[in-house]
Backbone atoms as SQL, in Angstrom:
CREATE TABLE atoms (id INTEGER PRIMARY KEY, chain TEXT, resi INTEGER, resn TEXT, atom TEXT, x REAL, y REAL, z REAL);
INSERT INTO atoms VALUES
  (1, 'A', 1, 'UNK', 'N', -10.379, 8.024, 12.508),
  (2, 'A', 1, 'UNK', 'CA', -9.710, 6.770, 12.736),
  (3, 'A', 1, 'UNK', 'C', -8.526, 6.958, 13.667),
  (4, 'A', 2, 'UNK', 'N', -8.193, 5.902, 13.652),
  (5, 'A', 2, 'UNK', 'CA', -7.052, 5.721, 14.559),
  (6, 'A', 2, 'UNK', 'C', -5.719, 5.460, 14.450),
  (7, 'A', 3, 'UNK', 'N', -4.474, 5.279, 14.594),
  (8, 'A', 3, 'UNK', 'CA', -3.254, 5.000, 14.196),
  (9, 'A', 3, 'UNK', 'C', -3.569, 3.257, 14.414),
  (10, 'A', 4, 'UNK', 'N', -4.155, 3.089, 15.842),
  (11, 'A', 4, 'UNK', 'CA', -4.499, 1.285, 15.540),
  (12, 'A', 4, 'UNK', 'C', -5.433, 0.499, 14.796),
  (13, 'A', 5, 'UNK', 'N', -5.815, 1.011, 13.636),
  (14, 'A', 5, 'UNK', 'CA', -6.998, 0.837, 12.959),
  (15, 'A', 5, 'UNK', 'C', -6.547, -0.819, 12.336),
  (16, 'A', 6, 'UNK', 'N', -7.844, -1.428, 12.016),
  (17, 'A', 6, 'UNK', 'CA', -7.622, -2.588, 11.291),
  (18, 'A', 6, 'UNK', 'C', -6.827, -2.675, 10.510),
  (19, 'A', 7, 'UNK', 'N', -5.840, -3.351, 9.580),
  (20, 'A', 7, 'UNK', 'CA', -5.428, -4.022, 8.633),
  (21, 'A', 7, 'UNK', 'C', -6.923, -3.544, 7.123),
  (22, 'A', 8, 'UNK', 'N', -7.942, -4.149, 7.375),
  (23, 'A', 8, 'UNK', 'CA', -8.798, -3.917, 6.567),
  (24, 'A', 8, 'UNK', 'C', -9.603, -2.720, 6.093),
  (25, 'A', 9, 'UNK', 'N', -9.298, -1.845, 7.183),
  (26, 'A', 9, 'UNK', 'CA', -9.867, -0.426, 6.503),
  (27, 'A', 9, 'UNK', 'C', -8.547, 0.618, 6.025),
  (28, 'A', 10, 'UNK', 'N', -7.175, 0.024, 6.369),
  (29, 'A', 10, 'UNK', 'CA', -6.414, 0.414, 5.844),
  (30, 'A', 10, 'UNK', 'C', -6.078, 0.266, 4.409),
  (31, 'A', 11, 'UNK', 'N', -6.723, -1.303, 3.940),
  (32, 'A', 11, 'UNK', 'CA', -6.745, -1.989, 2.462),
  (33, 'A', 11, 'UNK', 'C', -8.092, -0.995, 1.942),
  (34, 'A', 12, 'UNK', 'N', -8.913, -0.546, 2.928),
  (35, 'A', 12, 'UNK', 'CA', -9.746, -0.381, 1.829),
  (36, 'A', 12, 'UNK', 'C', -9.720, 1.492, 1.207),
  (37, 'A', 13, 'UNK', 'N', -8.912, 2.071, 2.350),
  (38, 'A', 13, 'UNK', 'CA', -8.526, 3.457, 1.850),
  (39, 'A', 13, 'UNK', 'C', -7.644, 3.189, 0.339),
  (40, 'A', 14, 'UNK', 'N', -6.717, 2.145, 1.163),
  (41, 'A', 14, 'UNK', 'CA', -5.675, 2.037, 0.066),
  (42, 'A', 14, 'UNK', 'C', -6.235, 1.627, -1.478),
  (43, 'A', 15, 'UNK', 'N', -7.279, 0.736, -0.789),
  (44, 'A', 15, 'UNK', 'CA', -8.049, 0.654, -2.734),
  (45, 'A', 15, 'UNK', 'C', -8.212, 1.862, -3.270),
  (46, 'A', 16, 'UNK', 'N', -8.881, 2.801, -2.352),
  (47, 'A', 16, 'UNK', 'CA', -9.847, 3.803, -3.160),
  (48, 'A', 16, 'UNK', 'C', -8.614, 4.599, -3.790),
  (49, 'A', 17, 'UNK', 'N', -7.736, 4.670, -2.616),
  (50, 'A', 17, 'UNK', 'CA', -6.240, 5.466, -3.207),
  (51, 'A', 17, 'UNK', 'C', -5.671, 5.334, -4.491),
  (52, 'A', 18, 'UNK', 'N', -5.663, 3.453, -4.697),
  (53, 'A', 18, 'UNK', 'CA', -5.108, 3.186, -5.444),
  (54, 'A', 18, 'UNK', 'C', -6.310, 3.486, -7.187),
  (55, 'A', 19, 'UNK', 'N', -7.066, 3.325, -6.636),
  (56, 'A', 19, 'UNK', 'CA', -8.196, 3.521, -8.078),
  (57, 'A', 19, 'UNK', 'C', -8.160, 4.859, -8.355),
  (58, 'A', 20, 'UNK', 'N', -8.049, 5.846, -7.733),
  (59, 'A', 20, 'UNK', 'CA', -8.090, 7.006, -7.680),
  (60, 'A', 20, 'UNK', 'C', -6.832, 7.520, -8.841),
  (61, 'A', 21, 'UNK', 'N', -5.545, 7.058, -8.749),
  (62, 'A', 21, 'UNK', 'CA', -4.292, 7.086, -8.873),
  (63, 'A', 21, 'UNK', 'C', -4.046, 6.258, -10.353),
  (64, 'A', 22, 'UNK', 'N', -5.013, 5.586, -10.349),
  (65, 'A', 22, 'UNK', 'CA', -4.901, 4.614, -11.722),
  (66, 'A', 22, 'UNK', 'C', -5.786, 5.053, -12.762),
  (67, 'A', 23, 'UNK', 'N', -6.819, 5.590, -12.110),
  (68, 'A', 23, 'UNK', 'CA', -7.435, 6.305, -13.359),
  (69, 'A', 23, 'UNK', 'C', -6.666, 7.695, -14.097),
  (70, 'A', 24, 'UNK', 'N', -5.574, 8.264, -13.173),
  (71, 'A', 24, 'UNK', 'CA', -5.051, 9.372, -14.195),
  (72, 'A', 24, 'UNK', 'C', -3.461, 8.574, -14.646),
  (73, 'A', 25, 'UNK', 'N', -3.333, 7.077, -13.695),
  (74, 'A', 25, 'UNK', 'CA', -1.414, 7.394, -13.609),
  (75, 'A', 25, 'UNK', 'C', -1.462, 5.887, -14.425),
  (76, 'A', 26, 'UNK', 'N', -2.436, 4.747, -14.247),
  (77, 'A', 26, 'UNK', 'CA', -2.277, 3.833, -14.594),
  (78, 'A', 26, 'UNK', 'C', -1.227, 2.640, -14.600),
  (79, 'A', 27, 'UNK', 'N', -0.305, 2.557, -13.534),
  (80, 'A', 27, 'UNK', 'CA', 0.647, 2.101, -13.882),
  (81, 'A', 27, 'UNK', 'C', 1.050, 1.257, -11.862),
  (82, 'A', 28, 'UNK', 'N', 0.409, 1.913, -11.455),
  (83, 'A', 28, 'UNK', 'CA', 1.385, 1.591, -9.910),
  (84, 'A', 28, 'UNK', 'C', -0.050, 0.977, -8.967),
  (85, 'A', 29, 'UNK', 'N', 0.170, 0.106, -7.902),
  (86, 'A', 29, 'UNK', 'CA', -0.407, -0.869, -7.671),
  (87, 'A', 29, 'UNK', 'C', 0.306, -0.664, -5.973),
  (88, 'A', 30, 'UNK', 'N', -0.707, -0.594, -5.092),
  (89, 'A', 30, 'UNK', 'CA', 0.104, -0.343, -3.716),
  (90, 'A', 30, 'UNK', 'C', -0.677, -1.858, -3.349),
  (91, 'A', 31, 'UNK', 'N', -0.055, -2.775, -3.137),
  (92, 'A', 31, 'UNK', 'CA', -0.724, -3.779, -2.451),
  (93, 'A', 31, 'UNK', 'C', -0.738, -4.127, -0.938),
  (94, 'A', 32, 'UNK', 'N', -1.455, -3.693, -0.423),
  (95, 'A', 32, 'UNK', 'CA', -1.627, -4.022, 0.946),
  (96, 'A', 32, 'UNK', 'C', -1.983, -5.562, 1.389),
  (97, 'A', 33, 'UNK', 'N', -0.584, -6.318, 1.911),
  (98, 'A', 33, 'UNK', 'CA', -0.609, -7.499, 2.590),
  (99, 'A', 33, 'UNK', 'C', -0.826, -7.984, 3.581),
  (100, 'A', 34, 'UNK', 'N', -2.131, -8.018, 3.990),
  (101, 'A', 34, 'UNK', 'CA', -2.551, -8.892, 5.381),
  (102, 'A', 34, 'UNK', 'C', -1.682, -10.543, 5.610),
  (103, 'A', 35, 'UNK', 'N', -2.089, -10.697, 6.640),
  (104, 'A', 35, 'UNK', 'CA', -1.887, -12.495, 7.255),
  (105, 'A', 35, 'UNK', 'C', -2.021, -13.371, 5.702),
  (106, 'A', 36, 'UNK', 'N', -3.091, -13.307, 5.844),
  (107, 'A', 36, 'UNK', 'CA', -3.388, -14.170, 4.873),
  (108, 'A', 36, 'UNK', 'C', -2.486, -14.803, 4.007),
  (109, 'A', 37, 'UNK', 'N', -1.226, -13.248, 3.406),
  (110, 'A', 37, 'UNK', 'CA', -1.188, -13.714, 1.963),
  (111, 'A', 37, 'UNK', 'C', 0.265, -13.942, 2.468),
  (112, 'A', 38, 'UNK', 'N', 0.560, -14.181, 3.690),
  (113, 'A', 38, 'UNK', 'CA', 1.791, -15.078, 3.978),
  (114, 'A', 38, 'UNK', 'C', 1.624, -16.204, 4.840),
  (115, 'A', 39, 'UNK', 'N', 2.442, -17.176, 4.757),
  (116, 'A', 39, 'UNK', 'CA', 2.986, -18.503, 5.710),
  (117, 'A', 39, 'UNK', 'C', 3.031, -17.936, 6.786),
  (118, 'A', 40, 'UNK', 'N', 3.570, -18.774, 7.876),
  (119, 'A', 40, 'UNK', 'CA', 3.882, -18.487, 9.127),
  (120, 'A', 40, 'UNK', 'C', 5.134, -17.998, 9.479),
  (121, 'A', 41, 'UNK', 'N', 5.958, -18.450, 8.237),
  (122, 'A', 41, 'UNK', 'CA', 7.754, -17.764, 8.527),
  (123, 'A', 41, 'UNK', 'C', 7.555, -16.367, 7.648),
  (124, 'A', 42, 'UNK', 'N', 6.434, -15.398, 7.508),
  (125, 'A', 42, 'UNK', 'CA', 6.807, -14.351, 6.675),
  (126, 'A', 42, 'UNK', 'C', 6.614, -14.727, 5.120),
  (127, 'A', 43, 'UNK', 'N', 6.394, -15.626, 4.361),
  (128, 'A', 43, 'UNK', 'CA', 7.075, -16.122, 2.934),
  (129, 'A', 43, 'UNK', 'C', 5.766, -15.473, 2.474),
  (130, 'A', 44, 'UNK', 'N', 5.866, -14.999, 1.218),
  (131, 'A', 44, 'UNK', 'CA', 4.341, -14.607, 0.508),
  (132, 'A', 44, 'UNK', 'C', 4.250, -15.795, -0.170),
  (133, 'A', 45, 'UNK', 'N', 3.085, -16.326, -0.001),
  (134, 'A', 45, 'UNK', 'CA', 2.328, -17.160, -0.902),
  (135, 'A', 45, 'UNK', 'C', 2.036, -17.358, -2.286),
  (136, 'A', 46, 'UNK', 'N', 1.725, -18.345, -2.877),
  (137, 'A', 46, 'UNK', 'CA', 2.080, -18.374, -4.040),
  (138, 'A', 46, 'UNK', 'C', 0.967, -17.816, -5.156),
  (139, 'A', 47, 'UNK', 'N', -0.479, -17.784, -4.360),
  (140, 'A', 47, 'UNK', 'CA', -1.599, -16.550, -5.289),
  (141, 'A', 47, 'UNK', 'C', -0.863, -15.814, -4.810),
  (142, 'A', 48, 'UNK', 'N', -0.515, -14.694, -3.947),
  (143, 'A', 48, 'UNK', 'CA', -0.015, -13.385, -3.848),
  (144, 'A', 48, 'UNK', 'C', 1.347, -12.912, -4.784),
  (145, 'A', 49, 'UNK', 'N', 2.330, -14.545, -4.824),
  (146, 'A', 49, 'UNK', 'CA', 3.314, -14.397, -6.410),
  (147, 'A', 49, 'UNK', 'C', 2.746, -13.985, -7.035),
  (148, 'A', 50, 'UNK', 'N', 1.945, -14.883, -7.611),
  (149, 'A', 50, 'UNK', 'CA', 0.797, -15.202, -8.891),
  (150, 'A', 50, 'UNK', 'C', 0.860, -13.486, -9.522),
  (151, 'A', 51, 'UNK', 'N', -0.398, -13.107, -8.564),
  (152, 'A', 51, 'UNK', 'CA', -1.131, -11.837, -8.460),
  (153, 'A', 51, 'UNK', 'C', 0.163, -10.881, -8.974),
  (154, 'A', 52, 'UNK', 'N', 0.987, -10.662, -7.954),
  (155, 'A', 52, 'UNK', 'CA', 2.391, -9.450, -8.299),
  (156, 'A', 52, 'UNK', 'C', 2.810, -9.972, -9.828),
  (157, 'A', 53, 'UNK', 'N', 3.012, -10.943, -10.407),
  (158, 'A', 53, 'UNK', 'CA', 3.901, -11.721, -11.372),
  (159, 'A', 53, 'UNK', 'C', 3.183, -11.072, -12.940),
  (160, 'A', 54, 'UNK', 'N', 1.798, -11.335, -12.257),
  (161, 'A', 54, 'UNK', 'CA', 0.387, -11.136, -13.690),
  (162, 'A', 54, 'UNK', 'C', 0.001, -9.126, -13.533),
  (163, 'A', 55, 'UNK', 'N', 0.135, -8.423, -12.359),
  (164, 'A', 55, 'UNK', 'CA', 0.585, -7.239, -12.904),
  (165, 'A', 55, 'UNK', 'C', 1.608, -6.532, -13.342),
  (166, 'A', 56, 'UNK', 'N', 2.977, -7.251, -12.761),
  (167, 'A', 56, 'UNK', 'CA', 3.653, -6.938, -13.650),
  (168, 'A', 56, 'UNK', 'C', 3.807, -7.507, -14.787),
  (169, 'A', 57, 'UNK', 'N', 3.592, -8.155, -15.408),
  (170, 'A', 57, 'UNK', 'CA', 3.582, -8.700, -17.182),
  (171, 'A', 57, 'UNK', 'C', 2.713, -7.556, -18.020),
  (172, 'A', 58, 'UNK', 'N', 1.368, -7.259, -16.711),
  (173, 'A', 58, 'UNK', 'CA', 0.801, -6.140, -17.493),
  (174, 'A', 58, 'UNK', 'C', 1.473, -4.770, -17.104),
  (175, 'A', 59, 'UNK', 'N', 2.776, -4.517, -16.721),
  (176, 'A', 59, 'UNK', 'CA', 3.117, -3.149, -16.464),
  (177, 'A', 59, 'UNK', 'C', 2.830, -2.455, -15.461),
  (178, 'A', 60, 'UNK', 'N', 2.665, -2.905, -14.600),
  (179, 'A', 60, 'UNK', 'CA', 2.059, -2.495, -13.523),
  (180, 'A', 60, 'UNK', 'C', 3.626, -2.132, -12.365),
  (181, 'A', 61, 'UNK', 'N', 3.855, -1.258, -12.029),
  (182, 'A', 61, 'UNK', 'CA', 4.356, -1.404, -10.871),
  (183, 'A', 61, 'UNK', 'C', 3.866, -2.029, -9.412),
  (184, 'A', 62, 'UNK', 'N', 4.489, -2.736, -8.730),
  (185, 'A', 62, 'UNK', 'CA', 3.620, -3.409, -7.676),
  (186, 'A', 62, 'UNK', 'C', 4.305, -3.477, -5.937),
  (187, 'A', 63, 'UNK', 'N', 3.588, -2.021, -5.733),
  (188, 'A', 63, 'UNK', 'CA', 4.696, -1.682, -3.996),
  (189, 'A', 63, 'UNK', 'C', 3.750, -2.348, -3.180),
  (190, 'A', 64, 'UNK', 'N', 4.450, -3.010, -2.642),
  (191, 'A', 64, 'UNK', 'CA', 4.221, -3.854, -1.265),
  (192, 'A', 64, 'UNK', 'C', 3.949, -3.291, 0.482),
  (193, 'A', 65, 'UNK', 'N', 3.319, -3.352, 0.652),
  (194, 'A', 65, 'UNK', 'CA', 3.109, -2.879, 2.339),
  (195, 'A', 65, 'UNK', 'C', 2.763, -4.434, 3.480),
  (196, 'A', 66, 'UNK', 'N', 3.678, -4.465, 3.557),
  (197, 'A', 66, 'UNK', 'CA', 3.292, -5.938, 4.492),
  (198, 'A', 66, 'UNK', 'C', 2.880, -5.555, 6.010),
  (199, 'A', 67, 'UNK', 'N', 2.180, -6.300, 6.207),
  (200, 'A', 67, 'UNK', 'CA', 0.994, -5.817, 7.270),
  (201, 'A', 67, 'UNK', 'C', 1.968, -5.745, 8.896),
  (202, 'A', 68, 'UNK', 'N', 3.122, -6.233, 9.004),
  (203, 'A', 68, 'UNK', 'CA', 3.789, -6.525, 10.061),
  (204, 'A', 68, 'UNK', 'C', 4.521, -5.264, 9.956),
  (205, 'A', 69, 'UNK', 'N', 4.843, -4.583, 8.945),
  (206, 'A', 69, 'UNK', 'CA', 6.009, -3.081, 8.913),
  (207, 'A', 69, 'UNK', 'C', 4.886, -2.201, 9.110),
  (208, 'A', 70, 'UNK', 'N', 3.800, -2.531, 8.508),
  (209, 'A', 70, 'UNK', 'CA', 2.621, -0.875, 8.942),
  (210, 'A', 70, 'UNK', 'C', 1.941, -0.853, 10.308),
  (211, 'A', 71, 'UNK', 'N', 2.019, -2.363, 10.564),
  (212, 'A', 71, 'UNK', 'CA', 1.166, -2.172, 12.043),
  (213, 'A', 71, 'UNK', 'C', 2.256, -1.528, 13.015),
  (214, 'A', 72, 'UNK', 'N', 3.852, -1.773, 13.053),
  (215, 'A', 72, 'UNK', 'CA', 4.365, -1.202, 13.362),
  (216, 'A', 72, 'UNK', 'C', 4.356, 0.241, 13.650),
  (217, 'A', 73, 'UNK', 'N', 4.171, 0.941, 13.213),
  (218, 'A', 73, 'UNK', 'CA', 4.169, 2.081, 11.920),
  (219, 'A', 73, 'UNK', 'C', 2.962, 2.989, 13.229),
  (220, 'A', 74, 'UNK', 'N', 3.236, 4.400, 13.479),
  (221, 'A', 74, 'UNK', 'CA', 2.166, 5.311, 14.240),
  (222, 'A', 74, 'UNK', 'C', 2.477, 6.679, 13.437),
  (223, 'A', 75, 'UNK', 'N', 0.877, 6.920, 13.179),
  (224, 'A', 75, 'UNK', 'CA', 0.862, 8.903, 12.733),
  (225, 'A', 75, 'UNK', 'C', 1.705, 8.987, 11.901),
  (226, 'A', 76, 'UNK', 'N', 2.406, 9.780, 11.625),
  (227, 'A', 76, 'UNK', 'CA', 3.424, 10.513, 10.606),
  (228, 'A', 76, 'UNK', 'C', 4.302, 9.222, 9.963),
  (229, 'A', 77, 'UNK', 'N', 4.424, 8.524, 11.232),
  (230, 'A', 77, 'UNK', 'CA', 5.649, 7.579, 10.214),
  (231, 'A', 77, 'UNK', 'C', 5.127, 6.881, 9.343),
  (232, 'A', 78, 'UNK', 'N', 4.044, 6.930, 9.429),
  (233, 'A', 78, 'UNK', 'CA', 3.010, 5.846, 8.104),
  (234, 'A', 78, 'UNK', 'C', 2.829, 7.003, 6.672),
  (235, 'A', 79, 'UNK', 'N', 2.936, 8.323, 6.740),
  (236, 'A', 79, 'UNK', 'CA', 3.161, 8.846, 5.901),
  (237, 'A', 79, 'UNK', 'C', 4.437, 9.293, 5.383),
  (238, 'A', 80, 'UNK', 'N', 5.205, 8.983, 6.221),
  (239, 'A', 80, 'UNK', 'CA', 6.908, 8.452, 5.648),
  (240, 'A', 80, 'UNK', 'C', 6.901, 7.438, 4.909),
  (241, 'A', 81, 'UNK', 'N', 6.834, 6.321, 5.144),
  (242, 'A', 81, 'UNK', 'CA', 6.547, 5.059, 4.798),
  (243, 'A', 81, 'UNK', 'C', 6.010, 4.882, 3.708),
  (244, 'A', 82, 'UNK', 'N', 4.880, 5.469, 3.530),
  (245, 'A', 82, 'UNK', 'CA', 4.670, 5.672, 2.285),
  (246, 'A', 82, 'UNK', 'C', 5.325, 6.456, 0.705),
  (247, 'A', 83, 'UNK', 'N', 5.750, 7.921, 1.413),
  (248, 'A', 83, 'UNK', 'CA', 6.280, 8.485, 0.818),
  (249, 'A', 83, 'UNK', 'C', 7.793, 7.799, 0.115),
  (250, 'A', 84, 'UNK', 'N', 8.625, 6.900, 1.290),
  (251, 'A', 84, 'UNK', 'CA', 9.650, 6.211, 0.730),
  (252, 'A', 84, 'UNK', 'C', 9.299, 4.968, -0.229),
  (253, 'A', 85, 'UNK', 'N', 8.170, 4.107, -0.160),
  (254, 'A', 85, 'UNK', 'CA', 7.273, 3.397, -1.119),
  (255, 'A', 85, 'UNK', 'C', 6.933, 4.114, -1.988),
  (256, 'A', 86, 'UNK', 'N', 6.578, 5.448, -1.895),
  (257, 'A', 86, 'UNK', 'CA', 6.340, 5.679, -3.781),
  (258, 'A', 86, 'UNK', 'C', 7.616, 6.668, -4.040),
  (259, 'A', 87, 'UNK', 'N', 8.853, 6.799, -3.249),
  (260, 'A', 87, 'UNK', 'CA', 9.401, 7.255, -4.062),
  (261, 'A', 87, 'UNK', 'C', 10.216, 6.757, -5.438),
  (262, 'A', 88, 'UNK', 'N', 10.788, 7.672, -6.336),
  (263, 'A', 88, 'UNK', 'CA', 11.020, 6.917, -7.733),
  (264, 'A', 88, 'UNK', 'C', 9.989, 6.619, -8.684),
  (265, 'A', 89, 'UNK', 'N', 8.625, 7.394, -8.036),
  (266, 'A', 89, 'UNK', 'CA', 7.102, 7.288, -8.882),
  (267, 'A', 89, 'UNK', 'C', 7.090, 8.616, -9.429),
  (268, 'A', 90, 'UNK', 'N', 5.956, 8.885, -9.905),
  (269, 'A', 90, 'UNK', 'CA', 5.071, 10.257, -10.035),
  (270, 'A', 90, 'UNK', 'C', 4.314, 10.404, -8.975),
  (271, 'A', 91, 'UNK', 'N', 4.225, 9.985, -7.836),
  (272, 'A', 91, 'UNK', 'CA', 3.385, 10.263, -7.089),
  (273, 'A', 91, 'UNK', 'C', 3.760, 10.323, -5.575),
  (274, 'A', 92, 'UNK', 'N', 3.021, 11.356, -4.835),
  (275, 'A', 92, 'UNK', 'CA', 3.815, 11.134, -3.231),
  (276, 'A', 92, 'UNK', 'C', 2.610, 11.134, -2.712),
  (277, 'A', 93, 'UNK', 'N', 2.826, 11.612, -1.244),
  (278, 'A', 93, 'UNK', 'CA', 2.093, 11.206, -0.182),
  (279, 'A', 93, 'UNK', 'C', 1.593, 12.658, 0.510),
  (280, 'A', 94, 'UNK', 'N', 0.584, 13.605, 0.714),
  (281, 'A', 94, 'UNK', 'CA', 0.559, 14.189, 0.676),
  (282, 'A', 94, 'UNK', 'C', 0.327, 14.260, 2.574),
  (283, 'A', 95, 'UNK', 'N', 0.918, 15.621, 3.248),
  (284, 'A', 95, 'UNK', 'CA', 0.137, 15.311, 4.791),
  (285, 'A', 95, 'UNK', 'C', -1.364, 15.705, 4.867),
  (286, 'A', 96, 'UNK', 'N', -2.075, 14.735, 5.982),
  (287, 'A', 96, 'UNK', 'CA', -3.545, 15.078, 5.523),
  (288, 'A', 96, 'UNK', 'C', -4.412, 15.311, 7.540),
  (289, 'A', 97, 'UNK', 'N', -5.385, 15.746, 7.740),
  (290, 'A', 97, 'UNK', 'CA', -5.443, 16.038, 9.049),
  (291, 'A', 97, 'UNK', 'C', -5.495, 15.354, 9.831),
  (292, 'A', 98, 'UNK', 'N', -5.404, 14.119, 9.423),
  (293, 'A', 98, 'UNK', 'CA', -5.508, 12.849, 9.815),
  (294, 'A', 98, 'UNK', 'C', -4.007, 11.705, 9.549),
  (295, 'A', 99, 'UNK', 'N', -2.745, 11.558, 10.040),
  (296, 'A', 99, 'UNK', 'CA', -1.888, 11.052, 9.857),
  (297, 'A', 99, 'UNK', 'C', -2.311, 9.518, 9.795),
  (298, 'A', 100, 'UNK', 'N', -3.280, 8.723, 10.088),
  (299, 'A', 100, 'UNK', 'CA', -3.974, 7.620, 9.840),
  (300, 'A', 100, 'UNK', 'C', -4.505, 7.531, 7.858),
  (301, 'A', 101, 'UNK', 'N', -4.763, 8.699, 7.893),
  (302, 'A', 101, 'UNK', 'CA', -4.966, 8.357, 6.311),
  (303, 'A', 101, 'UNK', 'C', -4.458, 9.513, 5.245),
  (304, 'A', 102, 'UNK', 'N', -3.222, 9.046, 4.997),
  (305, 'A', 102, 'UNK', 'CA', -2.774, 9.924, 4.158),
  (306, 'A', 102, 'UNK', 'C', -3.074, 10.206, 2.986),
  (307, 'A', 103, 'UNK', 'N', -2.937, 11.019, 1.818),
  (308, 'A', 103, 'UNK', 'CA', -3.587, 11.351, 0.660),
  (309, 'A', 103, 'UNK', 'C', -2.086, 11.233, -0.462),
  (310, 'A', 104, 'UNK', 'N', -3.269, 10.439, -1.435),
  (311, 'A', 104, 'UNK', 'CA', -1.613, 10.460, -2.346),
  (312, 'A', 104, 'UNK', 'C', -2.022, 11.424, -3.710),
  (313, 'A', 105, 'UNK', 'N', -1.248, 12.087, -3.734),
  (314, 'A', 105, 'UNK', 'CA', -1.579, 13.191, -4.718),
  (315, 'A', 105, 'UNK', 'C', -0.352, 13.127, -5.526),
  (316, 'A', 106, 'UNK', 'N', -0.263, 13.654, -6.894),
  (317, 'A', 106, 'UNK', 'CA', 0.536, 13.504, -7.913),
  (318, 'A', 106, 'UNK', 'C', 2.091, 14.980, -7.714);
């Protein structure tokens, strides 16, 4: 892949990441925010409240990646980025040979 990769195959690493991470850690929730789940001034929408509001009630921690700070974002600094998003977790960001898809390891 690429550092300019879709929005959507970035959500979908990030799923597997995140399932991966929940089956031993259970608790943390990286939500990757496309267009969609905002207005036109930036505002998150009110399913995307919803959604954050109803995992956290269930305990969930719930880190945010909004699609306008990652597209920003090239190679290494996206595994910064991350690493400062889960810091204060059990979990970091590991470097991987590919700075497009980083590995989150415990």
């Amino acid at each position: 892949g690429t550092a300019d990769q879709p929005l959507d195959e970035v959500a979908g690493r990030a799923r597997k990441a995140v399932r991966a991470a929940a089956a031993e850690y259970a608790e943390i929730v990286i939500e990757v925010d496309g267009p969609s789940h905002y207005d036109d001034e930036r505002r998150l929408h009110p399913a995307s409240k919803m959604i954050r509001c109803l995992l956290a009630f269930a305990d969930w921690a719930v880190l945010a990646v909004p699609y306008w700070e990652w597209n920003a974002l090239k190679g290494h600094d996206r595994t910064a980025y991350l690493q400062e998003l889960l810091a204060g977790t059990n979990l970091s960001v590991a470097p991987s040979p590919s700075p497009a898809q980083p590995e989150v390891v415990r």
